[in-house]
VEXNUVEX-558799 format. One line per field, with one value per residue (C-alpha): x negated, y negated, z; residue in three letters; residue number from 0. Coordinates in nm, 3 decimals, decimal comma. Layout:
N
x (X | ...) $
y (Y | ...) $
z (Z | ...) $
r (ALA | ...) $
k (NUM | ...) $
//
This chain:
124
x (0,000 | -0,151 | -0,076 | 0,037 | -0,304 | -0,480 | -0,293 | -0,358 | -0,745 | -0,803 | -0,533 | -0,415 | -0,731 | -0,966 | -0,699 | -0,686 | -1,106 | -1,113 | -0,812 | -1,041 | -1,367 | -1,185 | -1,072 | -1,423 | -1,594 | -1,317 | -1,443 | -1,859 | -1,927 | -2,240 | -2,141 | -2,404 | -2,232 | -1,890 | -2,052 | -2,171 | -1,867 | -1,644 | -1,902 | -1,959 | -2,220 | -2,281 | -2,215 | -1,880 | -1,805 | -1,932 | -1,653 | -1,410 | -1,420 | -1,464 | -1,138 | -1,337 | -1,265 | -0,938 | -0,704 | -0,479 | -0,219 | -0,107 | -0,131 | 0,224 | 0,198 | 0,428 | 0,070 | -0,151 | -0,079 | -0,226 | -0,532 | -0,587 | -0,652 | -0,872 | -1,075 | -1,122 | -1,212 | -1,491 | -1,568 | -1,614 | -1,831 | -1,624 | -1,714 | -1,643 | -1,362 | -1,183 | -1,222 | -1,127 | -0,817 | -0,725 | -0,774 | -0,616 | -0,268 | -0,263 | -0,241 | 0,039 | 0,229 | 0,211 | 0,360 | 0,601 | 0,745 | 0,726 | 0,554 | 0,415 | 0,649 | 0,660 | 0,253 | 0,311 | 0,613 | 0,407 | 0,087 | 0,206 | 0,552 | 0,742 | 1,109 | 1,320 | 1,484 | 1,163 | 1,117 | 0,770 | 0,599 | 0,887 | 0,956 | 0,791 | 0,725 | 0,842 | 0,716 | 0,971) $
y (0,000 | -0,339 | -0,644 | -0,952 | -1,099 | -0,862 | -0,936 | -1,312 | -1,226 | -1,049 | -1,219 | -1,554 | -1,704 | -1,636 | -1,814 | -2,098 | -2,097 | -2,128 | -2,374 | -2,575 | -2,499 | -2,614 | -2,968 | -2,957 | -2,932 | -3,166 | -3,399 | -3,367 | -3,126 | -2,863 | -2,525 | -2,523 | -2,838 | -2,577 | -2,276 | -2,459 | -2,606 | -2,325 | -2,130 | -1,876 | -1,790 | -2,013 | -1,671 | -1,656 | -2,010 | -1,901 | -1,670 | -1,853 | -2,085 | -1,798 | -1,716 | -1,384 | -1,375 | -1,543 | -1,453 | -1,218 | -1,486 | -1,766 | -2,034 | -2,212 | -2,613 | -2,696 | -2,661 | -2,903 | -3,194 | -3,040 | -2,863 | -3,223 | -3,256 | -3,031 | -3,102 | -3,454 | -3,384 | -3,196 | -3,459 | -3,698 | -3,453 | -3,363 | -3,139 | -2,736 | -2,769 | -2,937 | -2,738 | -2,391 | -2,637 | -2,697 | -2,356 | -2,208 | -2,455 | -2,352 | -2,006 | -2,059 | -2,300 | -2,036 | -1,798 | -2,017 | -2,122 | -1,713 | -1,828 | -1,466 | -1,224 | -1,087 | -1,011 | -0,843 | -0,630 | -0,555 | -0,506 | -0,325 | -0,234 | -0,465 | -0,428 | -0,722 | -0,838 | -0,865 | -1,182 | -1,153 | -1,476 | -1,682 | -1,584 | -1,743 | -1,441 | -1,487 | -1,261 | -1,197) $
z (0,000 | -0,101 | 0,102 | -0,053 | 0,124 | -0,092 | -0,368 | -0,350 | -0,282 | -0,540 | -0,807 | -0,708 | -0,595 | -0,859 | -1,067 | -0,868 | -0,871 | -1,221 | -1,287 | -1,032 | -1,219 | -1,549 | -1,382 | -1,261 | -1,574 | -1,750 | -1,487 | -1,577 | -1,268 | -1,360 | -1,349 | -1,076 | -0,888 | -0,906 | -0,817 | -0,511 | -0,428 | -0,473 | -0,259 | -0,602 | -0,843 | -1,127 | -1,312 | -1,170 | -1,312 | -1,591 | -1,629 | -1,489 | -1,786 | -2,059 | -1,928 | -1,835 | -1,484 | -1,279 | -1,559 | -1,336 | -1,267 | -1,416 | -1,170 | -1,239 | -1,331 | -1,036 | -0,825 | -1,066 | -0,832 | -0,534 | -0,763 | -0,865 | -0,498 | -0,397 | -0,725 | -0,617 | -0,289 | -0,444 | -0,703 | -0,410 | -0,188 | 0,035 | 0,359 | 0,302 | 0,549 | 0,368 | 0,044 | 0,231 | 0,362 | 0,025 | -0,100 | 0,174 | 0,109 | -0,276 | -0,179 | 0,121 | -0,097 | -0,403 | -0,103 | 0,015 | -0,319 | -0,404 | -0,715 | -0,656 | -0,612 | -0,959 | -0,907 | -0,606 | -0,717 | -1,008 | -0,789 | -0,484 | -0,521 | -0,384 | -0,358 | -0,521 | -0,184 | -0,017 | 0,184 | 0,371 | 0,174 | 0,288 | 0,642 | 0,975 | 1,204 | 1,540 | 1,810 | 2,125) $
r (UNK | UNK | UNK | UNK | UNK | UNK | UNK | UNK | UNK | UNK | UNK | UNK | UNK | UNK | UNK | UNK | UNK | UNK | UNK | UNK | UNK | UNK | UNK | UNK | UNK | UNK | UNK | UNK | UNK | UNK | UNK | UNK | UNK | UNK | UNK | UNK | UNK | UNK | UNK | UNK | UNK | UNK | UNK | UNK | UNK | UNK | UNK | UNK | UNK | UNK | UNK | UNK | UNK | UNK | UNK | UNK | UNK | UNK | UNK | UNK | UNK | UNK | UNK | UNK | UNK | UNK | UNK | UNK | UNK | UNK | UNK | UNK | UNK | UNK | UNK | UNK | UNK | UNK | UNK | UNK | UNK | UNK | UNK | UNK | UNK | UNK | UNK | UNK | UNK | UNK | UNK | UNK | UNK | UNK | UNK | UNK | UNK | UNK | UNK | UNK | UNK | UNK | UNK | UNK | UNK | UNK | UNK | UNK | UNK | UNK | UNK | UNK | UNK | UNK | UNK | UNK | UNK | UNK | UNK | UNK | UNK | UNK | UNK | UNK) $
k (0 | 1 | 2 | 3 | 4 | 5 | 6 | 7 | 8 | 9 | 10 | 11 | 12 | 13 | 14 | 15 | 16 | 17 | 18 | 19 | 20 | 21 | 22 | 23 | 24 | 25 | 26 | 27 | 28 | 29 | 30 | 31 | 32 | 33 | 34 | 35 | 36 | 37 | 38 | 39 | 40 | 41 | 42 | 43 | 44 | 45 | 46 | 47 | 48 | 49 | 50 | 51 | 52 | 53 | 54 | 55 | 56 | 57 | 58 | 59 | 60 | 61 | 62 | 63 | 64 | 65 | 66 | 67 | 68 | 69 | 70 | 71 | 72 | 73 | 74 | 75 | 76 | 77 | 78 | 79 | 80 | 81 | 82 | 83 | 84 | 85 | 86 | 87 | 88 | 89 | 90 | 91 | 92 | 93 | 94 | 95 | 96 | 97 | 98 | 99 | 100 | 101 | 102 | 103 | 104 | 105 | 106 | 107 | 108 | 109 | 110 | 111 | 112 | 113 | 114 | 115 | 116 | 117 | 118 | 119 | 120 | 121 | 122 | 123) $
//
């Protein structure tokens, strides 16, 4: 049984990487200038923008605006922190929105009335 944490490691985020490596380039970043940002292997960039690697999911256009954002903050030099931060929002929002579900029913299963990405879990 896959998780949809797996499923977002292994699918979603490499999508997001390279959407973000794209803006990057668009933007005059080195692949090097990326790789260290993204905390990857210029080789990884590489194939991020070959379309080689990250190609799993399509990251839907409702999440450009916030991309945009995390690209800038690495534009500007931002801290790390606030890179993972961004990164780590995409992939919630992406959750929240269940802008994934058809991966993960694809990936692991998943039964059409499932509601984990969208549910707080309340211990009692």
């Amino acid at each position: 049984m896959k998780l949809p944490c797996e499923i977002m490691i292994w699918k979603v985020l490499p999508a997001l990487k390279a959407r973000i490596s794209k803006v990057l380039r668009d933007r005059g970043l080195s692949q090097t200038e990326i790789a260290k940002s993204l905390g990857v292997t210029p080789a990884a960039v590489s194939q991020y923008l070959k379309g080689k690697r990250g190609t799993d999911y399509k990251v839907p256009k409702e999440m450009n605006e916030m991309i945009e954002v995390v690209a800038t903050s690495i534009e500007k030099g931002n801290n790390k922190k606030l890179v993972v931060f961004g990164l780590c929002q995409l992939c919630q929002e992406i959750r929240k929105r269940k802008l994934s579900c058809d991966l993960c029913r694809a990936e692991a299963g998943t039964p059409e009335d499932c509601t984990i990405c969208g549910t707080s879990l309340t211990l009692e």
